[in-house]
Structure formats: C-alpha cells, structure tokens
C-alpha positions in Angstrom: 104.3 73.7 369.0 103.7 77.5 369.7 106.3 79.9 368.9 107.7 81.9 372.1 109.3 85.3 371.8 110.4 85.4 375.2 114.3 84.5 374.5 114.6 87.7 372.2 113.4 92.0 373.1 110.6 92.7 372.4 109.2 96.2 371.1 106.1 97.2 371.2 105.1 100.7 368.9 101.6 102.6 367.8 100.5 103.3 364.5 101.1 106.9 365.4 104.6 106.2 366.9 105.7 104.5 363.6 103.9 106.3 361.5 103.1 110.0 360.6 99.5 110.3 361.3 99.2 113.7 362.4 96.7 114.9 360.1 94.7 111.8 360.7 95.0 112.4 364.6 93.7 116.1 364.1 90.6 114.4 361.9 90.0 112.1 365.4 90.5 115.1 367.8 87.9 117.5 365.8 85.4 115.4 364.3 85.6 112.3 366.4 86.3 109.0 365.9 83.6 108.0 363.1 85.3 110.6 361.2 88.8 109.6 361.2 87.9 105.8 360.5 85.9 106.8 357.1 89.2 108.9 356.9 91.2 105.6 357.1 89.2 103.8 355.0 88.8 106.1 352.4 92.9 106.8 352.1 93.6 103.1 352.3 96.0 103.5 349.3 97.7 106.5 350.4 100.5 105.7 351.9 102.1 106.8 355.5 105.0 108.7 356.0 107.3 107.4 358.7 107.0 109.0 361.7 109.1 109.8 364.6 109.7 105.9 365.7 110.7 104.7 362.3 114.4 104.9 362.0 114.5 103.5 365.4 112.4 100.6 364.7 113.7 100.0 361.1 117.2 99.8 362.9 116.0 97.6 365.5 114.5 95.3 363.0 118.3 94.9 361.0 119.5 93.9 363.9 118.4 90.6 363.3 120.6 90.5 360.5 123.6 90.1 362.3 123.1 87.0 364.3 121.9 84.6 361.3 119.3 82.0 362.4 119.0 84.1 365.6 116.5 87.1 365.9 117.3 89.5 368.0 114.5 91.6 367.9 110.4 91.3 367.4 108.6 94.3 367.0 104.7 94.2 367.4 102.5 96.8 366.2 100.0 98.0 369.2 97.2 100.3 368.4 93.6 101.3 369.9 93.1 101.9 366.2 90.0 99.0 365.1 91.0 95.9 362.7 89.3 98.0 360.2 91.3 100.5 359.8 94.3 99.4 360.2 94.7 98.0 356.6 96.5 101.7 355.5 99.3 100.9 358.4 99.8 96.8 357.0 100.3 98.5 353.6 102.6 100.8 355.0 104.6 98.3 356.8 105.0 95.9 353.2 105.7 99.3 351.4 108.4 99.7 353.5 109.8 96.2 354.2 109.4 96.0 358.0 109.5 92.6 359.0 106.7 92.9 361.3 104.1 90.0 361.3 102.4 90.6 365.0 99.4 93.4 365.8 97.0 93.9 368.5 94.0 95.9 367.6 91.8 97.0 370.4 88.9 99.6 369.1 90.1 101.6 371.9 90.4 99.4 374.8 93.6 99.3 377.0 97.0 97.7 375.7 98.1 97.1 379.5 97.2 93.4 380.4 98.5 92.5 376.0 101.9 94.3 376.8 102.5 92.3 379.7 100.9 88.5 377.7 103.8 89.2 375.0 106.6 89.7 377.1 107.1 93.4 376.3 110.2 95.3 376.9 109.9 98.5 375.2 106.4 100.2 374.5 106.0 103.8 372.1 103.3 105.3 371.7 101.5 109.1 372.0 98.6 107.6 374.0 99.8 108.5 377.4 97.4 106.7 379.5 98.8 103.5 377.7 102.4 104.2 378.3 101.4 105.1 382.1 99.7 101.9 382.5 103.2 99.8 380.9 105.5 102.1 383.5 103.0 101.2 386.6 103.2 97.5 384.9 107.1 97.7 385.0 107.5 98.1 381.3 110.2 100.7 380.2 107.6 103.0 377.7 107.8 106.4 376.5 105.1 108.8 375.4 106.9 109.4 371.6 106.5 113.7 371.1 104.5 113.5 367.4 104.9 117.8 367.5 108.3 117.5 365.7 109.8 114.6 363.2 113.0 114.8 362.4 115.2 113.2 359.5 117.6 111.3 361.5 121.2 111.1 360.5 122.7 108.4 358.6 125.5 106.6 359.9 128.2 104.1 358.1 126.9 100.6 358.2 128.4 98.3 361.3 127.1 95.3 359.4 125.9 95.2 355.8 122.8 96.9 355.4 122.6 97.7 359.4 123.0 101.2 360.2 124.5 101.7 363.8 121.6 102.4 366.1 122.0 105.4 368.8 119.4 105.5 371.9 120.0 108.3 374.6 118.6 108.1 378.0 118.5 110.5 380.9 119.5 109.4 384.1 117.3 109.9 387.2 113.7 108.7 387.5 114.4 107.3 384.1 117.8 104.3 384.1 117.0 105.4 387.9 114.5 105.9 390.0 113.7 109.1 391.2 115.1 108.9 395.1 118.1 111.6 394.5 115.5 114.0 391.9 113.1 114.0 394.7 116.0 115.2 397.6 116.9 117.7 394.5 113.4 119.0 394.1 112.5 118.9 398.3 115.7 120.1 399.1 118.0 121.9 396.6 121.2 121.6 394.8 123.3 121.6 397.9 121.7 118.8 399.5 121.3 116.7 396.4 124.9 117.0 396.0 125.9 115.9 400.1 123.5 113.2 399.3 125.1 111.6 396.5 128.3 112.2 397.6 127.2 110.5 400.6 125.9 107.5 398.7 128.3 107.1 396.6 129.3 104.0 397.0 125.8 102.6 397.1 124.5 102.0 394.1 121.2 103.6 392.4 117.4 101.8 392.4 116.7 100.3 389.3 113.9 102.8 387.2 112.0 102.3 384.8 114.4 101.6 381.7 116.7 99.8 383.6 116.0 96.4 382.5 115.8 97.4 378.8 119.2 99.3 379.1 120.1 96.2 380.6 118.9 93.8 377.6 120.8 96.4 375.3 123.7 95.8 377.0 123.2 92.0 376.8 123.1 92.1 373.2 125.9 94.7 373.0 128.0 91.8 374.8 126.4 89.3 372.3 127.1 91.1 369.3 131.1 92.1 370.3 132.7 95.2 371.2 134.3 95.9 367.4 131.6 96.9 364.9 129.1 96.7 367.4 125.8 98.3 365.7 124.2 99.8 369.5 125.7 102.8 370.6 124.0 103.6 374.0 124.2 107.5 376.0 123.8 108.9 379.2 122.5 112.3 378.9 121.9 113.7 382.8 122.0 117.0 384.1 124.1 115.6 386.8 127.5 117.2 387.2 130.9 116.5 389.8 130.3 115.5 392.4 127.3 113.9 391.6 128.9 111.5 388.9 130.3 108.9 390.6 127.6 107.3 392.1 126.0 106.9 388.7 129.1 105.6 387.4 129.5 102.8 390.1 126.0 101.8 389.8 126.4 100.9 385.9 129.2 99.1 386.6 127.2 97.4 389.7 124.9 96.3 387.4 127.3 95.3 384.9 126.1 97.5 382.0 127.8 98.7 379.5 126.9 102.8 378.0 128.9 103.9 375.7 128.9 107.6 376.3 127.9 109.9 379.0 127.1 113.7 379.5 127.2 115.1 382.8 126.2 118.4 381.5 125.5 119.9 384.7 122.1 121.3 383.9 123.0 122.7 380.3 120.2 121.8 377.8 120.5 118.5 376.3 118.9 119.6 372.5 122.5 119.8 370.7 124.1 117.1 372.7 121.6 115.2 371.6 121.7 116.2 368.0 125.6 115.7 368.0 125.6 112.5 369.3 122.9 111.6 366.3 120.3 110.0 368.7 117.3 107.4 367.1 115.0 108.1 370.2 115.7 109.9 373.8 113.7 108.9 376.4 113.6 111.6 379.5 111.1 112.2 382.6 110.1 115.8 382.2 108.4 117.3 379.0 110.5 120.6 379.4 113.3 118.2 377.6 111.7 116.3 375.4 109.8 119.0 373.6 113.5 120.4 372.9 114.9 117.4 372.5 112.6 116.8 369.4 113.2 119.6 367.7 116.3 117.9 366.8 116.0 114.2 367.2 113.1 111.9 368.3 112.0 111.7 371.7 109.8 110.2 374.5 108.6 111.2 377.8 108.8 108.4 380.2 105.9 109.2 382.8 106.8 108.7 386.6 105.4 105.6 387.9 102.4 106.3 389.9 103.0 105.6 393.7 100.6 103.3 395.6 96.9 104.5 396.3 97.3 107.0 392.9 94.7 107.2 390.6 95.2 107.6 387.0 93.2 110.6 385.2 90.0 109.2 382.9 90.1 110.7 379.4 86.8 112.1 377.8 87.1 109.4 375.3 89.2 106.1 375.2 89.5 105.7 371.7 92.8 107.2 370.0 94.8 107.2 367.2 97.8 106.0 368.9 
C-alpha cells in the first residue's frame, strides 16, 4: 500500500532556504547556470553550511520525537536545482542527521502543481516566483531573506533532545487577509482605527498563514499545554483600539498564540530578537530585511487578485 502524508504537516524548503549557498547563488547569477552546476559538482565533498531555515527545520523535524510511533512532521526538500547536482545537498542532509527522505528536483521548472500533489502546508524558499505561485495556490510560503543568517538562540529542551521551537508572524495580509491594511493604506490611521473598532466583533478573513497557524495550534493541543515545545507570536503594528478584533478572531477560530505585540508601529527587529524567533514571516520587505538582521525571516508575497499576471524572469532556472 502507498504511504500518505496527508495526516501529518507538511514542510516544504529549498536547497538555498536550508542551506547556505550564497556563494553558489552568486556563481549562477554571474556566470549562469552551466557554471554554478560544474560548481556543484566539483565541490561535491565540501560541505554546506546551514542556512537561514535550518534551526527551524532541524526543530521541526524533533518534533516527531515527542509523539513515539506518530510523526508529526515531514519535511521535503524542493529545489529547481537538477538531480545532478543535488548530491552536495543529500550529503549535507546525512552530515547533519536530518531525517529527510523526500526531494523534488525540477532543472528549473515550477514547484507549483508538486506543492499542491504532496499536500504542502508550509513552502521556503528565495525563489519568489515559486513562493508566489504556492500563496495564489493557497499555500502559506515565505520568500526566506538569504542577505543575513543569523545564529539562533538556544533554548532549554521541552522534551529530550527537542529544543522549543519559536515562529513569529505578523498580523494583517499575513494570519489575515489584507481588508483592514488596505482601508489603512486608502484611507489613513484614523479610518483604519473607526473601522476596526467598528468590526470588532466580526471576526478577520483567513490570510495566507492561517491554516498553518491553525495546524500549529492543532498540535500545540496534541502535544499539551505544560512543556509544550511550539511557542507561537503575534508581532503586528496594530495598537488599542485596533486589538480587539484581532483578539476575538483567534479565539473565533479557536487558535491558540502564545504571545502578542501590538507595538503600535514600533519596529519589530528587537522584539523579535527578544522573543528568540526560528523564522518570521511578514508581508512587506521593509520588515523583513530588519527583521533578519537579528533572526530569520520570510516575506509572504500578497496573493495576486484575479486577472493579475505574474512577472516572467529572464531565466527560470535558480538556485533556490
């Protein structure tokens, strides 16, 4: 019978994501792609540095740990790097004892229509045609920033050998859709404000990391309140009265975060660094960019509206 990996979340991450392949991207971007493959191919034995998803997916990966006999978690590598050369990430991944068994190799062809065939309900990578093909697909996906990796902060162990695993998320046009940004961006302050105050008892659209916020939560619930290793955030420039609509919908939806920052416009970079985050995910580069000169980050693309037309790159091959 064939294995199905639909009753567990499922992540799907680049080589460039997981990996530090900077140098190797700068090969591909100045000398093109047959360079960067003789590259690969040639380096085969040097091994990869982990890049700016590795702490996140290493934790995710432990998680399975703490439901014997019950994984939690698959992670699938997804790369428009070729099946030859791709060997220097597999040797990576057993250098590093990732548990990761699954891969989809494309030579540059789109990861949309595989994302969707495995069920996917996370996707990082620094390809950002990919990631705005999985957000138009409904797939919560982040465009990971590859410009700064930093060390993340180790934290005591909630289970043996499982460090506890801290993901941030902004609020609107990210866990929501972007409805109230939009009145905030058309309109002002002022009306944003009367709108959500307005609304306040009506709960918020579902964006595009709702469900996956939602499938933390689940295993949150699974895993218990004491000890739990998934520590979840809420970092919005929303202030009073703007709060409480955000607070009603979460608990509309039955979701459990465990802290929030209504900062009120104040940048997010040491929040973010005090609350130890593995990856925030955010809609507007101006905050990621910050953001990852402290801890890891992704930008989550805005879903493009009916009748848009995505942007052709010069090439479709990338690292990522």
């Amino acid at each position: 019978m064939a294995s199905v990996i639909t009753n567990k979340m499922v992540v799907g991450v680049s080589s460039r994501a997981l990996f530090d392949l900077s140098k190797e991207n700068e090969i591909f971007e100045t000398k093109g792609v047959e360079a960067y493959c003789a590259y690969q191919v040639e380096h085969e034995g040097e091994l990869l540095k982990p890049g700016p998803g590795f702490e996140l997916i290493r934790s995710l990966l432990m998680l399975n740990e703490a439901k014997p006999g019950k994984d939690l978690v698959e992670v699938i590598i997804m790369s428009r790097n070729s099946p030859d050369t791709s060997l220097r990430v597999f040797n990576a991944i057993k250098y590093y004892n990732l548990p990761i068994t699954r891969a989809v190799l494309v030579s540059g062809a789109s990861l949309a229509s595989y994302l969707a065939a495995f069920h996917t309900d996370l996707f990082l990578s620094a390809y950002e045609d990919d990631v705005q093909q999985a957000v138009d697909s409904g797939i919560a996906a982040g465009i990971i920033c590859t410009e700064h990796i930093p060390k993340a902060k180790p934290f005591p162990a909630a289970y043996p050998g499982i460090g506890q695993i801290r993901i941030a998320f902004d609020g609107d046009a990210v866990v929501f859709t972007d409805e109230s940004e939009r009145i905030f961006q058309e309109k002002g302050l002022r009306a944003f404000e009367e709108h959500e105050r307005e609304k306040a008892a009506t709960p918020l659209a579902e964006g595009p990391f709702a469900s996956f916020l939602k499938k933390l939560s689940d295993i949150q619930k699974e895993l218990g309140v004491e000890n739990c290793p998934i520590r979840t955030a809420l970092v919005t420039a929303r202030s009073a009265p703007a709060h409480e609509r955000v607070i009603r919908t979460l608990r509309a939806w039955n979701v459990r975060v465990d802290e929030a920052f209504f900062l009120g416009g104040l940048e997010k970079k040491e929040f973010l660094r005090a609350f130890g985050a593995q990856i925030f995910f955010d809609d507007q580069s101006i905050h990621t960019l910050s953001a990852a000169q402290a801890v890891p980050a992704a930008r989550v693309p805005y879903r493009k509206r009916k009748g848009a037309v995505l942007t052709d790159e010069i090439s479709s091959y990338r690292t990522g």
